[in-house]
Structures are given as C-alpha cells and as structure tokens.
C-alpha positions as CSV (number, residue, x, y, z in Angstrom):
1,X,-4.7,-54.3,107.0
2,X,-4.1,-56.9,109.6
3,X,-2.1,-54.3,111.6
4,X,-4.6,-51.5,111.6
5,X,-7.6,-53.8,112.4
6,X,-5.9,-55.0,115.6
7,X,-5.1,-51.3,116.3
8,X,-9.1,-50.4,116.6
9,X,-9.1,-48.4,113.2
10,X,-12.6,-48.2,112.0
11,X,-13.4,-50.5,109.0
12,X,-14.5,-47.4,106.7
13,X,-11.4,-45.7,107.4
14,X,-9.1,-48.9,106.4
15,X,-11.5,-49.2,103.9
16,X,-10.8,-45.5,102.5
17,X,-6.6,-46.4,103.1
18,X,-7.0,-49.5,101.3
19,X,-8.5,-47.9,98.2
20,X,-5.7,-45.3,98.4
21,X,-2.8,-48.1,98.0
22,X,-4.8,-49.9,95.9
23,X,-3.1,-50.4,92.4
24,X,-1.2,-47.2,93.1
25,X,1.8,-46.5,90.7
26,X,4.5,-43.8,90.2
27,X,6.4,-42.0,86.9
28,X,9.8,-43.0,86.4
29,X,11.6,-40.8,84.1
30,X,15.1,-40.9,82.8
31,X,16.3,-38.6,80.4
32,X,13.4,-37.7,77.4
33,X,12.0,-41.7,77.9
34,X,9.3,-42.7,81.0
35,X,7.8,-45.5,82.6
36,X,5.3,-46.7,84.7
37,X,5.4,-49.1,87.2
38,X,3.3,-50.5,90.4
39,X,4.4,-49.8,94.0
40,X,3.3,-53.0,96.0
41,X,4.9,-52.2,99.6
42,X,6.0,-49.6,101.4
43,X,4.5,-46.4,102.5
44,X,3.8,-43.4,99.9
45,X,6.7,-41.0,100.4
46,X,5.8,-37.7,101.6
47,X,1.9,-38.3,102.5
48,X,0.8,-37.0,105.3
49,X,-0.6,-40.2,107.0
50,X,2.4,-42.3,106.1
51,X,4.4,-42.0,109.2
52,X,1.5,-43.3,111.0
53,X,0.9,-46.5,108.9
54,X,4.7,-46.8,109.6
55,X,4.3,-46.6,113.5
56,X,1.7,-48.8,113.7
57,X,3.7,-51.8,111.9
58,X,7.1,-51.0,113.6
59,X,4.9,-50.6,116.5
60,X,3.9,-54.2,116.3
61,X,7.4,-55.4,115.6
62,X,8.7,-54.5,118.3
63,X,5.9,-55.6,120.6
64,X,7.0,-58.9,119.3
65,X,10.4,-58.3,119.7
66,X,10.2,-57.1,123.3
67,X,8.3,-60.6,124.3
68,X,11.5,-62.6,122.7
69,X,14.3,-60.7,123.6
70,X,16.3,-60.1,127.1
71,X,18.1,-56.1,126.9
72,X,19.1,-55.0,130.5
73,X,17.8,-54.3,133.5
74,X,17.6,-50.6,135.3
75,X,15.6,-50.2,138.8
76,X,14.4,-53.5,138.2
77,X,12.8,-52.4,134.5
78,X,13.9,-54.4,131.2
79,X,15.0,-51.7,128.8
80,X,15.2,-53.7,125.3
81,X,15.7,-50.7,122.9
82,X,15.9,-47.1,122.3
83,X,13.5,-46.0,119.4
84,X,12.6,-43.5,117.5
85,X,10.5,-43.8,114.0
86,X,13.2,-46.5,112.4
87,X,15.9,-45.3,114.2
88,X,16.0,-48.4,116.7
89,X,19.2,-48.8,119.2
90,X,18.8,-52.5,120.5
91,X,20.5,-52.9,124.3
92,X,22.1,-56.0,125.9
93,X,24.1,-57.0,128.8
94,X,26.8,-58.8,126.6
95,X,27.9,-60.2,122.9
96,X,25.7,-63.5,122.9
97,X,22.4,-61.8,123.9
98,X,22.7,-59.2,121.3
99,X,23.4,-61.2,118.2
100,X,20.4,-63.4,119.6
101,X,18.5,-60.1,119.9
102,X,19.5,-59.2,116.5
103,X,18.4,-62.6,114.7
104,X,15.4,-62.5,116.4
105,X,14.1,-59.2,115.1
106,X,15.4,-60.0,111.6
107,X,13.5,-62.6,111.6
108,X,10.5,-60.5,112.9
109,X,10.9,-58.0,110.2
110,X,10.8,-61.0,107.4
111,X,7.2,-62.2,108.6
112,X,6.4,-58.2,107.7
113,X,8.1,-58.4,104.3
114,X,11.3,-56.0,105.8
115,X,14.9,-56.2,106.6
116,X,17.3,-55.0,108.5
117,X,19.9,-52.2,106.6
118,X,23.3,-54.4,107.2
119,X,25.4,-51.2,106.0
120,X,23.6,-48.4,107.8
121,X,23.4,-50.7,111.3
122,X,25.9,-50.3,113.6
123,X,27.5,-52.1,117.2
124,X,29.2,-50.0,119.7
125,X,30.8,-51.3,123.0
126,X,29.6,-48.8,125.9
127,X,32.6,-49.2,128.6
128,X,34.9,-47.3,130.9
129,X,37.8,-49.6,130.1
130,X,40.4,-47.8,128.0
131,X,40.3,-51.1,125.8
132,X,37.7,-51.7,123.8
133,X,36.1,-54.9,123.5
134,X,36.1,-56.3,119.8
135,X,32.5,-57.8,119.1
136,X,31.7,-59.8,116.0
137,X,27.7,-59.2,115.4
138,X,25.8,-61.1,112.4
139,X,22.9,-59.4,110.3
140,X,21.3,-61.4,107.7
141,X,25.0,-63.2,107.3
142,X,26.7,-59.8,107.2
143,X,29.5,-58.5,109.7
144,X,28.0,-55.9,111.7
145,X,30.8,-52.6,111.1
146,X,31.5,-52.0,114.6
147,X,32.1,-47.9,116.0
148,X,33.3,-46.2,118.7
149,X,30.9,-43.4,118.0
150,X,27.8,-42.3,116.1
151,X,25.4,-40.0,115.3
152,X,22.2,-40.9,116.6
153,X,19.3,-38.2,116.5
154,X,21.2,-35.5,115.6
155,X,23.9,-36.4,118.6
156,X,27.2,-38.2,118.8
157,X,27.0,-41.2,120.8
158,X,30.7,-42.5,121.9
159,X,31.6,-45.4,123.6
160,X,33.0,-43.3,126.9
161,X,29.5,-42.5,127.6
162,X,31.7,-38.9,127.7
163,X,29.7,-35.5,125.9
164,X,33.0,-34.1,125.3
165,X,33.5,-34.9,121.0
166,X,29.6,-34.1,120.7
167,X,30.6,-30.8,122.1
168,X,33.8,-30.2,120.1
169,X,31.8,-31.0,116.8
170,X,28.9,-28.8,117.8
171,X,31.6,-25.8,118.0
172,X,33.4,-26.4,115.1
173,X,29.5,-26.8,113.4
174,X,29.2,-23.4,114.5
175,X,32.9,-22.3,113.5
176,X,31.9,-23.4,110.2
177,X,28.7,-21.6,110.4
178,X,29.5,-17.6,111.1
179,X,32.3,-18.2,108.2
180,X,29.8,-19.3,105.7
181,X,27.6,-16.0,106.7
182,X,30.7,-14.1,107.3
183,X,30.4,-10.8,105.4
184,X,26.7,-10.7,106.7
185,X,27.5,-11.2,110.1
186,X,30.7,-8.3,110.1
187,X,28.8,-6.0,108.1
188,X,29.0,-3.0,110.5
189,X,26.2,-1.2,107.9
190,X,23.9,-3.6,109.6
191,X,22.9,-2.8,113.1
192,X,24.7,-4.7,115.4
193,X,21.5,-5.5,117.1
194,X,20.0,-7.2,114.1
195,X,23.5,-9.2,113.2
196,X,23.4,-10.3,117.5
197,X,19.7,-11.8,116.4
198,X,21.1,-13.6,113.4
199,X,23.8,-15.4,115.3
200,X,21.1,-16.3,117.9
201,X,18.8,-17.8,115.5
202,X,21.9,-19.0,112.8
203,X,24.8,-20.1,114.9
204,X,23.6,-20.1,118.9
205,X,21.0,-22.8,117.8
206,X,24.0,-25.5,116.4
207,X,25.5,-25.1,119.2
208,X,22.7,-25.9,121.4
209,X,21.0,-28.7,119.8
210,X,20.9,-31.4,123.2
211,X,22.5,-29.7,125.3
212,X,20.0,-30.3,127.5
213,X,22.1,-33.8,128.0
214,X,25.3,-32.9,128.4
215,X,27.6,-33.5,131.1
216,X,29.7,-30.6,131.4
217,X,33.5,-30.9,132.6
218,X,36.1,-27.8,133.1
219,X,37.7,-28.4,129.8
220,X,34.5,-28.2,127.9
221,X,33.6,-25.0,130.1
222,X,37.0,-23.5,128.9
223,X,36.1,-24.7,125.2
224,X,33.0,-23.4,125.4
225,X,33.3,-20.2,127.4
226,X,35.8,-19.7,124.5
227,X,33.4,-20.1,121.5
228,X,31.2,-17.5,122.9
229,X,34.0,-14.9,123.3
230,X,35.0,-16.1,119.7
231,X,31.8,-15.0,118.1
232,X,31.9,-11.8,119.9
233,X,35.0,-10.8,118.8
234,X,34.2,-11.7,115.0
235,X,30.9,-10.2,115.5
236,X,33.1,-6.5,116.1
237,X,36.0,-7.6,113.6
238,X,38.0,-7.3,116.6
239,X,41.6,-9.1,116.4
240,X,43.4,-11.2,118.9
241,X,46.4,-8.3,118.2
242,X,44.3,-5.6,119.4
243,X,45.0,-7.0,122.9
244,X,41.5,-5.7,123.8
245,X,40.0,-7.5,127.2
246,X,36.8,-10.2,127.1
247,X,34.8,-7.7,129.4
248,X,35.9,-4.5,126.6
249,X,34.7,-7.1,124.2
250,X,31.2,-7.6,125.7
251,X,30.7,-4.0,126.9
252,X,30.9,-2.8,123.4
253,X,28.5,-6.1,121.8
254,X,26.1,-5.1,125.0
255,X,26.3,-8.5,126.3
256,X,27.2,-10.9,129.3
257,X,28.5,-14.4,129.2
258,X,25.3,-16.1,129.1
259,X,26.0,-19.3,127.3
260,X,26.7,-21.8,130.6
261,X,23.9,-20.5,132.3
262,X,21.4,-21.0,129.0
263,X,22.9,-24.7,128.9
264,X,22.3,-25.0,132.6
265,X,18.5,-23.7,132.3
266,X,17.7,-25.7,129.7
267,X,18.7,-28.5,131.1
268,X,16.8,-27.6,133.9
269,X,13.5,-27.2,132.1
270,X,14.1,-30.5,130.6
271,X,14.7,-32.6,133.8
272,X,12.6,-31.1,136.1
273,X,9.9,-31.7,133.6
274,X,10.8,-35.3,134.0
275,X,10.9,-35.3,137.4
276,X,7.3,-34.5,137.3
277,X,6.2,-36.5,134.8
278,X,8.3,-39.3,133.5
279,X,8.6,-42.2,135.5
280,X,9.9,-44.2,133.0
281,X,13.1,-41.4,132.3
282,X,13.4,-40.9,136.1
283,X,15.0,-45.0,136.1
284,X,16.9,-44.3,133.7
285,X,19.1,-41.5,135.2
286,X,18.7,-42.7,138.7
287,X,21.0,-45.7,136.7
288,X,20.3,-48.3,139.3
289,X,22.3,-51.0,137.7
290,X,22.9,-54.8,138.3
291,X,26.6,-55.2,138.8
292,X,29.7,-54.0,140.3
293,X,31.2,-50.6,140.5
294,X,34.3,-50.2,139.1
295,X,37.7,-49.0,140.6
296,X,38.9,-45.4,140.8
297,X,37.5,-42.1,141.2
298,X,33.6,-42.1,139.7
299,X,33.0,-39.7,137.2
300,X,31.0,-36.6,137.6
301,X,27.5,-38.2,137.1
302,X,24.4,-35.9,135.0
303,X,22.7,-36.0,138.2
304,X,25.4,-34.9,140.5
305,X,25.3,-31.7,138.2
306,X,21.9,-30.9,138.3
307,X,21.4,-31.4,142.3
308,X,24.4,-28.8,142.2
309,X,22.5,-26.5,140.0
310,X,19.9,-26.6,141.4
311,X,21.2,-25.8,144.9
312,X,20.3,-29.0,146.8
313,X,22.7,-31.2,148.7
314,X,20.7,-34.3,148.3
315,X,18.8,-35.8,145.3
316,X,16.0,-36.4,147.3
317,X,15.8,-33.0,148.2
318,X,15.9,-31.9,144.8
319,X,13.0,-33.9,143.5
320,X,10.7,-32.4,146.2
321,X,11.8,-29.0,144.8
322,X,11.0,-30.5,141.2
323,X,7.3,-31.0,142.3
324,X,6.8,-27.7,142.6
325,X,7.1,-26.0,138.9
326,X,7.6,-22.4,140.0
327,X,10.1,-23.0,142.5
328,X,12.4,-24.8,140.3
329,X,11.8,-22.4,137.4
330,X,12.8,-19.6,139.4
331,X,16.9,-22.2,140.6
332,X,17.1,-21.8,136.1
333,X,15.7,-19.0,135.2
334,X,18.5,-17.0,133.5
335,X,17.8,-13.1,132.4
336,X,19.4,-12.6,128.9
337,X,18.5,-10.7,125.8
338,X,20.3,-14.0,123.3
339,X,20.3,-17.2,122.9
C-alpha cells in the first residue's frame, strides 16, 4: 500500500484494491480431494490490473537500485539495466561491479519480500575476443550458470553482439512451420492466392519477429534470400530435380523477391521513428563508448547500414532526412502484395 500511496493513487481506489486482496484465497484440487488455502503475497494471476500493481513495485526497486549501482556509461548517460516487466538484464563495465550490482538488488528485492530466480538468471560476457572470459557471479550463494547466448524477448542474444544464430533459428522456426501445415499449404485445390496469405500470416511472421534489429551480412543475405525461394518452391511442390529457374519459380507464384527489402523497411520505420522521438535510443546506437577501439577491420555497424539504406553518405545527413516523416517513408517504402 506503501507503494501505491507514494505513486499518487487515490485513497478510495487503494481502498477498493485493498479490499480485493484482502483475505483472498484459492481452490486447490488434486485428484476427487480439495483444499483451501490463503494467498498472502503476490499479485492475482490473470487479473486485469495485476501487471500494474507489479510495475509499480518493480518500478520502485529499481529506482532504488539505479541510486546504488554503477552500469556503464554511453554518450555520457549511465545505462544500469535493460527492463522489461520482470525480464531485467543488469549491465556493467566488468566482473566486480556486477556481482556488487547483483547483491545489491538482492538485497533490494528482500526489503519487498522477493528474490532473485538463481536457476532462471543468467551472465553472459559481451566481447569481440574469440576467448571468452570465464566469470564467477554469486546470487543468494548460488553460482550464476554462465551462457554464450540467450533468449531474451523473444530474441537470441549472443555474446558476438553478431545477429547471425538469431537468424538461422528464425529460418529453421519457419522450416519447422510450413512442414507442420504442409498438406494445407501444397494443397493445389486451394487457391494459390489464399495458401500465399497463409504463409504471410503463418510462416512470413516467425521469420520476421525483430528483424527490425538485425545487422545483415552477405552470408545471412544468401541464407535468407534462400528461405524465401524455399517456400516458393514448396508452395508449387516444385522439386530441386525439375531444374526449374528462381525467376520460373516466382513468375508462376506471381511474386518478386521482396523479403530484404520488407526487412530493410521495417527497419526503417522503426529507426527513423527513433530518430524523431527517442533521445534516449538515439545514445544508444550512436554507441559512444568509454574506451579503446580494438585492432583489425571494424565490423559493419547497424548504423552504417541504415545511412546506406537510406541513401545518405553521412549520418548527420541522414537524421535531417529522419525529421522529415514523409521523406524518409518514401527511402523504405517497398510495393509488395506479401509479407
């Protein structure tokens, strides 16, 4: 009640949210035999105003946590963590300051009757070095299981930085996807036209999912330039034996390659929206970090891709263009009947 009180709520409406958590209970059943018993924390599962009562408590933690904890500095800004709901991603310059930064919200989370998931939380090493630093990270006296990848969101994280495994999984996710709906998909009873809207709204959209962040190299071109043709071709039961050409292939689906330039206008929707808006984001993938540049060729940077795209030589350049909406709608805009 604390929470919501220094959060402005009105006394009647704590009031009303009190009496609703009041003495609640739940049916536990298990087999022909029942019980009863009282729920005294935690939110009610599947109630509309629980995710709220959640944000404003994890929305307090961290306030606590930010004033007591160091993360790293970009364009001068302290970025402490990445959060979404309770999907928090804590950020530090080095081994020390994250187990402090660890302890310290563990302890935070005690004062609020919470803990920290030891088995769900893990540390990953973010480097360009081809060995990997081996951490040792300390949660409520449990080791800390550390990865060189994870799913966070929806999207693979590695420790490369690199989009290339999140874009081989989305392709075999969609692989695995027109099999399951095979003999729907094939059926040449069905009009072609109606199976073509399946795949966009069934497969197209697996594939898709954050590609608005992806950094694009030519091997995951070829890879992905091949996952379109390889949809087309199953779409028209036509085999790799019938030695028929891509273009035969997508004159008689009715189609062009479209996929690249779908990725490439979403992702410009998506950043040129934050050019306009986002101050905060803009920091972030400007990436003006404390340090030293490491030897050897740089690698091909998200923003070096989009001033390409959007036909600018300098990034400077392309954030005036970004100001205006309908100019840079018009450097995406991609004329397609799919995806």
């Amino acid at each position: 009640m604390n929470s919501m009180k220094k959060t402005r709520i009105d006394w009647r409406d704590r009031r009303i949210i009190m009496l609703l958590y009041k003495e609640q209970e739940t049916l536990i059943e298990v087999g022909e035999h029942s019980t009863t018993a009282k729920i005294k924390r935690g939110v009610r599962q599947g109630y509309s105003l629980s995710p709220y009562l959640f944000n404003i408590f994890v929305e307090e933690i961290m306030d606590k946590y930010k004033r007591n904890s160091s993360g790293i500095s970009i364009n001068g800004e302290k970025i402490r963590c990445i959060r979404f709901s309770d999907d928090i991603a804590l950020v530090s310059e080095s081994e020390k300051d994250m187990q402090k930064s660890l302890t310290t919200l563990a302890k935070i989370l005690q004062e609020y009757q919470m803990k920290i998931n030891a088995k769900k939380t893990k540390t990953m090493v973010v480097t360009k070095a081809k060995e990997i630093p081996v951490v040792k990270l300390e949660v409520n006296n449990n080791l800390v299981e550390q990865v060189q990848q994870f799913k966070y969101l929806g999207s693979t994280i590695t420790s490369d930085g690199k989009c290339s495994i999140e874009i081989r999984q989305r392709i075999a996710m969609v692989k695995r996807a027109f099999t399951q709906k095979r003999q729907l998909l094939t059926n040449k009873k069905l009009n072609i036209n109606m199976r073509k809207n399946v795949v966009n709204c069934y497969v197209w959209s697996l594939l898709l999912y954050g590609c608005e962040t992806w950094t694009i190299n030519g091997q995951d071109k070829k890879k992905l330039e091949a996952i379109e043709m390889w949809i087309r071709r199953r779409l028209l039961k036509i085999s790799w034996t019938e030695r028929k050409s891509n273009v035969d292939v997508l004159d008689q689906v009715e189609e062009k390659r479209i996929l690249l330039n779908t990725i490439k206008e979403r992702s410009g929707k998506m950043f040129g929206h934050i050019l306009r808006h986002n101050l905060f984001m803009i920091n972030i993938f400007e990436g003006r970090i404390n340090g030293y540049k490491g030897r050897g060729r740089p690698r091909k940077a998200y923003i070096e891709e989009m001033i390409k795209q959007a036909g600018c030589s300098r990034y400077t350049e392309m954030k005036r263009l970004a100001s205006n909406r309908e100019e840079w709608k018009t450097r995406f805009t991609t004329t397609r009947q799919g995806l």
